[in-house]
N, C-alpha and C positions, 0 to 999 in steps of 0.2 A: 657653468657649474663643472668644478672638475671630477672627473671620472674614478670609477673605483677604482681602476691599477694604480692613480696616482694618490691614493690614500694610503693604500698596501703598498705602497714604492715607500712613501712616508716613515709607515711604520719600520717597514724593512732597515731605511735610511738611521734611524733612531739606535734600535736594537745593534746594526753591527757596527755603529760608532760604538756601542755601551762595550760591544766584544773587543773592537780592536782597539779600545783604551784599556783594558784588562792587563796590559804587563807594563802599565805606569810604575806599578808598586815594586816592582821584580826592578826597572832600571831606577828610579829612587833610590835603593838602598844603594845600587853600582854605583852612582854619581857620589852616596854619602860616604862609600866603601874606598871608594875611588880604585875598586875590583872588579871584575867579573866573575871571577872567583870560579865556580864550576858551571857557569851558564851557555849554555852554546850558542851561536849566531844565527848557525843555519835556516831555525825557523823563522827569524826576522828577514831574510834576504830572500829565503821562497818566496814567503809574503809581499814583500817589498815588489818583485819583480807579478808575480799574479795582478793584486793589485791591479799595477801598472799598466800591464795587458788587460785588465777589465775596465780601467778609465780610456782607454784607447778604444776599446771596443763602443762603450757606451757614447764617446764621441761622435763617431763613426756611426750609428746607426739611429735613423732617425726615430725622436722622441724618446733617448734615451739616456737624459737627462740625469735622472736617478741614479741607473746604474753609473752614469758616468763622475758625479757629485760625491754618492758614497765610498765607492773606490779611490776617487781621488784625492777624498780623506785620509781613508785607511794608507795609502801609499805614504802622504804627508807623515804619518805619524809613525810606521814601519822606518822612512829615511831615516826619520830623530833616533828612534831604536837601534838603527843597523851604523848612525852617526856615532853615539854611547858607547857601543859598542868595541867601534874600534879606538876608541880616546882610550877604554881604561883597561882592555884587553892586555895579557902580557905580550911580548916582543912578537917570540912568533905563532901565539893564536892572530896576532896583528896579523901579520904577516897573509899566513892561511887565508884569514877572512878578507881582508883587501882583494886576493886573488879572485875569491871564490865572488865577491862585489864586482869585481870587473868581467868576470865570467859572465855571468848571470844577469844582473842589473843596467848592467853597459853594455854589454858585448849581443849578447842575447836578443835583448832588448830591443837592441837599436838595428839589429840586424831583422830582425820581426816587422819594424817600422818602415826602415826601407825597402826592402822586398815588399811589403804590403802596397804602399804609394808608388812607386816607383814601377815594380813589375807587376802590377795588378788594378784591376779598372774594374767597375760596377759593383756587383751584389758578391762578384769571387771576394772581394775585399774583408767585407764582412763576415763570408762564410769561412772565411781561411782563418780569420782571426776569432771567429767566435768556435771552432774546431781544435785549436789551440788555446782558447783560455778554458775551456769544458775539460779538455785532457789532463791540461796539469794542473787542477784544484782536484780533479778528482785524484789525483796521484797524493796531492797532497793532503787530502781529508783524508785518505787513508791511516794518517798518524796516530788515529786514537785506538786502531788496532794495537798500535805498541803499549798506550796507556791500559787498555783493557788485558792486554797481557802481565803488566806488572802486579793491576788491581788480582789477578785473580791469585798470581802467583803469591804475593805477599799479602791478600787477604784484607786489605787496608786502602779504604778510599780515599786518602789522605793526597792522592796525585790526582784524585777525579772530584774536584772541587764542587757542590750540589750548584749552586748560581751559575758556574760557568757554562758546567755542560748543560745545564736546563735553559740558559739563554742560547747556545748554540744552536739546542735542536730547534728551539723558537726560532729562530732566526732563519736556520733553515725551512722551515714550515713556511714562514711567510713569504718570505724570497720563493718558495714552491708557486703559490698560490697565484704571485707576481707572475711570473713565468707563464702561466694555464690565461692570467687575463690576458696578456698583452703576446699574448703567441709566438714566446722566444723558445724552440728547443735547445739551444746550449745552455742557457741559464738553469733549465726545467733540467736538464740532463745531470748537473752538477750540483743542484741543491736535494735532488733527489736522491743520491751517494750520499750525501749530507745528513739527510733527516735519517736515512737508513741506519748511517756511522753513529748518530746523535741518538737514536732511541736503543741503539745495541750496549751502548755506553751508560745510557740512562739503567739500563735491564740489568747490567754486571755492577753495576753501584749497587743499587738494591739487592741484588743479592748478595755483596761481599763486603757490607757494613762490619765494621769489628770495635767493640768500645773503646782500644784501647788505641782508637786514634781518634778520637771521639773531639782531644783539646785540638789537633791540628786541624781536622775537618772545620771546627766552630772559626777557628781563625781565620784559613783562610775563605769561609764565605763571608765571613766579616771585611776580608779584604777585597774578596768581590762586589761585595756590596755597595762599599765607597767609593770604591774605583767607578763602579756604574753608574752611583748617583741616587740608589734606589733606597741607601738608608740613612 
């Protein structure tokens, strides 16, 4: 019979596929637009490279399956994003972005992998790499402080979509739970900045509704909705 963590791995598995498929619609229009238009990259290639170090990790550690499958998704699907990207990008956001791909994605990356295998043996392996993927999600979940600063400043939830960030903090939550079963502290460490980010975000929505963003708010959770599968 399989055990609870692997139910709550399940769920978890579910849910941040529903998330990291959420900017289908955003590169949709690019591919229709054959623009990028004002969209920036950068969060695709954080992504991309996070991810990546979290399928690495979950490889790396035994029974850790899960984290290694949902990750290795979300990377799958961040490439195509960060792929999009630079097809329809002008010359030199090309440019920038290519660089900042080879920084990060490749460079990074593979330098992370080598030193890991190469200069490191046993349980250091894991602990090095699971210290590094806890570090920089949390640096990176940090970004909904900026969303929460626009929300307050313009009054208008229309940047803090109701589906997205209430799957986030889900998502967050469950991956928590994950974590407490199956006794990983770097995953606990990093979903836990998470749920905190998710419910501080959820608290400044509610408080900085404004009617007259009321037709953008409806759209896009209409667009999240689709995207997720849920309507």
């Amino acid at each position: 019979m399989a055990s609870l963590s692997f139910f709550v791995g399940i769920i978890g598995n579910v849910i941040s596929l529903l998330v990291f498929a959420s900017p289908i619609k955003t590169f949709w229009q690019i591919v229709k637009k054959k623009s990028t238009e004002s969209y920036k990259g950068v969060p695709y290639i954080t992504t991309l490279m996070s991810t990546s170090l979290w399928t690495f990790y979950g490889v790396m550690k035994p029974g850790g399956l899960l984290v290694a499958t949902v990750n290795g998704a979300g990377a799958a699907l961040q490439f195509i994003y960060v792929s999009l990207y630079l097809i329809y990008a002008p010359k030199d956001k090309k440019v920038k972005t290519a660089k900042l791909v080879a920084i990060l994605d490749v460079g990074f990356l593979g330098a992370v992998i080598a030193i890991t295998l190469l200069a490191m043996h046993g349980n250091l392996r894991l602990t090095f790499v699971g210290i590094l993927c806890a570090a920089l999600t949390i640096g990176m979940y940090a970004s909904p402080l900026a969303v929460m600063t626009t929300v307050i400043r313009t009054k208008s939830v229309k940047y803090m979509p109701f589906l997205l960030s209430f799957f986030l903090f889900l998502n967050a939550g469950v991956w928590s739970v994950y974590s407490v079963l199956v006794k990983d502290i770097y995953i606990g460490v990093f979903t836990l900045i998470k749920t905190i980010s998710g419910a501080k975000c959820r608290r400044v929505r509610l408080g900085c509704s404004s009617v007259d963003s009321l037709h953008d708010l409806q759209e896009q959770d209409t667009v999240t909705n689709k995207i997720n599968g849920l309507g």
